[in-house]
N, C-alpha and C positions, 0 to 999 in steps of 0.2 A: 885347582878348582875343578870339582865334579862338572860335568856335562850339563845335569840337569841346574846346578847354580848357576852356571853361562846364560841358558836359556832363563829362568829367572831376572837375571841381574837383567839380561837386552829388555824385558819387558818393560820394566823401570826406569830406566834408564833410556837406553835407543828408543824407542817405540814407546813412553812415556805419554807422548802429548796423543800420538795416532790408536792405542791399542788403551792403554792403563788409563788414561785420563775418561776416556771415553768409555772405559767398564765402568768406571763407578757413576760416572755421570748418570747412566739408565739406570743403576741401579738407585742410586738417591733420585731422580727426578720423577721415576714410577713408583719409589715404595717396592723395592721388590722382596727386599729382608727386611726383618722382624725377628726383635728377641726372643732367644726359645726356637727358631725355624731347626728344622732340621730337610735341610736339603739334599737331594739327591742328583748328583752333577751325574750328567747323562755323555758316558761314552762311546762313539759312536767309531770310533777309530782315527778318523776323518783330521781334517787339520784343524777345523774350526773348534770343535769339542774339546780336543786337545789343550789348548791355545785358553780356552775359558775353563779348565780345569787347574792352570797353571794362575788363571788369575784369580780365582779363588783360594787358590793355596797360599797365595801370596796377599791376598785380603783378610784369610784367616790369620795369618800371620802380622799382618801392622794392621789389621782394625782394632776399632773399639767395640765392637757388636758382638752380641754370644749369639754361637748359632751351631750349628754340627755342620758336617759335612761327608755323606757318602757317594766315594766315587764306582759310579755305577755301569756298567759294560756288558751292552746284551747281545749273544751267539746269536743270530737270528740265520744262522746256517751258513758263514764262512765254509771256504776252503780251509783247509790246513796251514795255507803261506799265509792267508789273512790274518787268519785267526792268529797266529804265533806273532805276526807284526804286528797287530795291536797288542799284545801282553808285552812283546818284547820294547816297544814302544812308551808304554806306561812304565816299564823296568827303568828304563834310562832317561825317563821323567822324572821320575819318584812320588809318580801315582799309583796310590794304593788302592787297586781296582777289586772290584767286587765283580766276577762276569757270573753270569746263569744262560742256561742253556734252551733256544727256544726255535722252531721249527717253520719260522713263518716264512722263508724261501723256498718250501716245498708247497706251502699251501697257495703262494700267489703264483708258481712259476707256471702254472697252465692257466691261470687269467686271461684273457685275452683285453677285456674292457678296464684300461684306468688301473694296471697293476700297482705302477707306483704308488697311488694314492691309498690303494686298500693296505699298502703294505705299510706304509705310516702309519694310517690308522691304527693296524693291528700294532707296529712296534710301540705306538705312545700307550695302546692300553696294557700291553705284559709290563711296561718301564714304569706306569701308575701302581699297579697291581702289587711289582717288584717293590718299589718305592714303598708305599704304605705297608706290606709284611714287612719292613726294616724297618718301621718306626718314623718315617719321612711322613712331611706334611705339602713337601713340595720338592718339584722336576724341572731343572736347569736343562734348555738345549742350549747348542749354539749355530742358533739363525744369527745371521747379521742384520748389516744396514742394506746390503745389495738382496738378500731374500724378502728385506720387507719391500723394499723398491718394485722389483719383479714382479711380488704378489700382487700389487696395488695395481700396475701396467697388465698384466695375465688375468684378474678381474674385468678390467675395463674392456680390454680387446680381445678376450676369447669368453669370457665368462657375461659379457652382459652386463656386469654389475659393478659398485662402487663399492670396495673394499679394501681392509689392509689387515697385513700380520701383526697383531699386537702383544701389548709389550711383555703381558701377564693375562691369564686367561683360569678362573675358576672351572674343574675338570665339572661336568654336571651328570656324569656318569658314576665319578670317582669321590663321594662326598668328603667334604674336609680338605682334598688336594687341590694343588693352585700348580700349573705350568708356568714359569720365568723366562725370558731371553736376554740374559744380561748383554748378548755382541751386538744386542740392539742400534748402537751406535759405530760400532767397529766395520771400518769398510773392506770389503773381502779380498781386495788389493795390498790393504796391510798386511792382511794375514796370512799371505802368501810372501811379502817378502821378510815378513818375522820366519816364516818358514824354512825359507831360504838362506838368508842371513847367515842361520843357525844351523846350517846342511842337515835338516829334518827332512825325510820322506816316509806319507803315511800314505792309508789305503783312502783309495776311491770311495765309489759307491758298493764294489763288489757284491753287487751279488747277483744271482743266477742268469735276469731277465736281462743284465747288464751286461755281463759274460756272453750271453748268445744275440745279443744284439751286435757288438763288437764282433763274435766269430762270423756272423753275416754280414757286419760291413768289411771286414776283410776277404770274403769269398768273392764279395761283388766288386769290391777294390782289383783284384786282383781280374779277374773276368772283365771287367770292363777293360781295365789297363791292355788290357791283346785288342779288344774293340776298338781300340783309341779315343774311347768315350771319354768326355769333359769331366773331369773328376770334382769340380770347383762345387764345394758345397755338400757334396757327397755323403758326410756324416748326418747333416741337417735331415736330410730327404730320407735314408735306412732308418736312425734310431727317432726320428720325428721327435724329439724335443721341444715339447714348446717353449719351456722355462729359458733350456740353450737357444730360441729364437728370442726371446724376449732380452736373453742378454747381450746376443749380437746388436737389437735394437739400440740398447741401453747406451753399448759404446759406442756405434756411429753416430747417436746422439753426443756424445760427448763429444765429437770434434767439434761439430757444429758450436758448440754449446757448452760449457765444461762446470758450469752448475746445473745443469739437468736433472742429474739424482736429488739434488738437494731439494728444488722445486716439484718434483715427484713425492718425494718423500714429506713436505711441510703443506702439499693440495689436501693431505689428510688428515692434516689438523687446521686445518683455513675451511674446513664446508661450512659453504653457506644455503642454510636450507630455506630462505626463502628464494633462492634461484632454483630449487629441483624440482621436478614435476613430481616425483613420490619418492618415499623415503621409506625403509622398514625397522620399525622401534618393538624387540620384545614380543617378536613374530605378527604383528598388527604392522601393516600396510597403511599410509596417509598422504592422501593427495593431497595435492593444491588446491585443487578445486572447491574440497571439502570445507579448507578456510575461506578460500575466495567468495564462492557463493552465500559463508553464514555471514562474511564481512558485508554483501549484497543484500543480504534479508534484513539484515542490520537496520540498512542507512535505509532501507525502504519502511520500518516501522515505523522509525524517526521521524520521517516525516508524515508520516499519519499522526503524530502525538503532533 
């Protein structure tokens, strides 16, 4: 048995109820395909991408739906060992990757403000772009169920706001295109020991700002260490992660607590909006107040009739 039918079969099989049961769930429970789709599974190197291109491959293969499928893999300015571990990676999958070549590690790497962020940006709109020149009508990632968690907690405690990563998302830049997140349900705990399991190793984030963040927590590593400075934490504090704070939250939550995620994860499908004080629907802002007071003028006509 090939390498990549091992990895296959585990899907199925091992990891059936934790990984496979739980891809098709979001995908039926959201509507995420549609006959005639032509999607474009988004490779990213990474484990999770990987992991939802296999199960797609493996939907294409025992569904019923017609749909296409192009596996799609964007250079956004690898090193050379990355880059070849991601081809060499999809070789011993038996994903048949499409990569194109694109420059967006040189454009963020002097950002100073929110690089990460502009650098998604930028990769979702070449992956749109890519997408539709191939005749796609739609772009699979693979966020999971711990990205949508995070997002919701990273919202609330740094952002201000109530929100979440959702499941499928209309692009309103990119007309006709729809974004999907079939690992919607997949916890990123499995996907690591489907990983492992399988003696797979794929690439990080790799790229640039990542690279020189790591060589300065290593320089300061090593400088403090002659200091006899307290090392405890040390990553936290150089590369300031908030995403990696929100997920150390996540898990000392879970001692405490070992459905936490769950109830992070179903507070955003339980809002109840007569408890918020304002709510934003379709760029329009609506207070309470707004109904409270007409409910007020209300009952005051009422009794003048």
């Amino acid at each position: 048995m090939e390498k990549y039918q091992e990895v296959e079969r585990s899907i199925i099989k091992t990891y059936r109820k934790k990984i496979w049961t739980k891809f098709i769930k979001g995908i039926q429970e959201f509507e995420m395909i549609q006959e005639g789709d032509k999607i474009a599974v988004c490779i990213s190197g990474g484990k999770d991408s990987m992991l939802m291109a296999k199960c797609f491959q493996e939907l294409k293969k025992h569904g019923k739906m017609n749909f296409e499928l192009v596996f799609l893999a964007m250079n956004p300015g690898y090193n050379e060992i990355n880059k070849e571990k991601v081809i060499s990676n999809a070789e011993l999958l038996n994903i048949p990757i499409t990569m194109f070549e694109t420059r967006i590690f040189d454009a963020v790497e002097e950002i100073d403000d929110h690089p990460c962020y502009i650098c998604a940006r930028m990769r979702r709109g070449y992956l749109y772009e890519k997408a539709k020149e191939l005749g796609c009508n739609k772009i699979a990632l693979g966020h999971h169920f711990d990205d949508v968690i995070e997002t919701i907690l990273m919202g609330m405690l740094y952002g201000a706001q109530m929100q979440t990563m959702m499941p499928k998302v209309r692009s309103t830049s990119h007309l006709g295109m729809e974004l999907i997140r079939p690992l919607y349900y997949v916890k990123e705990g499995d996907i690591i020991s489907w990983k492992d399991r399988n003696g797979l190793e794929f690439i990080q984030c790799a790229c640039k700002v990542t690279e020189k963040n790591h060589s300065n927590l290593t320089q300061n590593y090593n400088a403090n260490l002659q200091k006899n400075v307290d090392m405890n934490n040390i990553g936290n504090n150089v590369v300031g992660s908030k995403r990696q704070e929100i997920k150390n939250l996540i898990k000392d939550l879970r001692k405490v607590y070992d459905n936490i995620d769950i109830n992070i994860f179903r507070s955003a499908q339980n809002v109840n909006l007569d408890t918020l004080i304002s709510y934003r629907k379709d760029g329009k802002v609506h207070h309470f107040l707004d109904e409270y007071n007409e409910k007020r003028k209300s009952r005051s006509f009422s009794r003048l009739i």
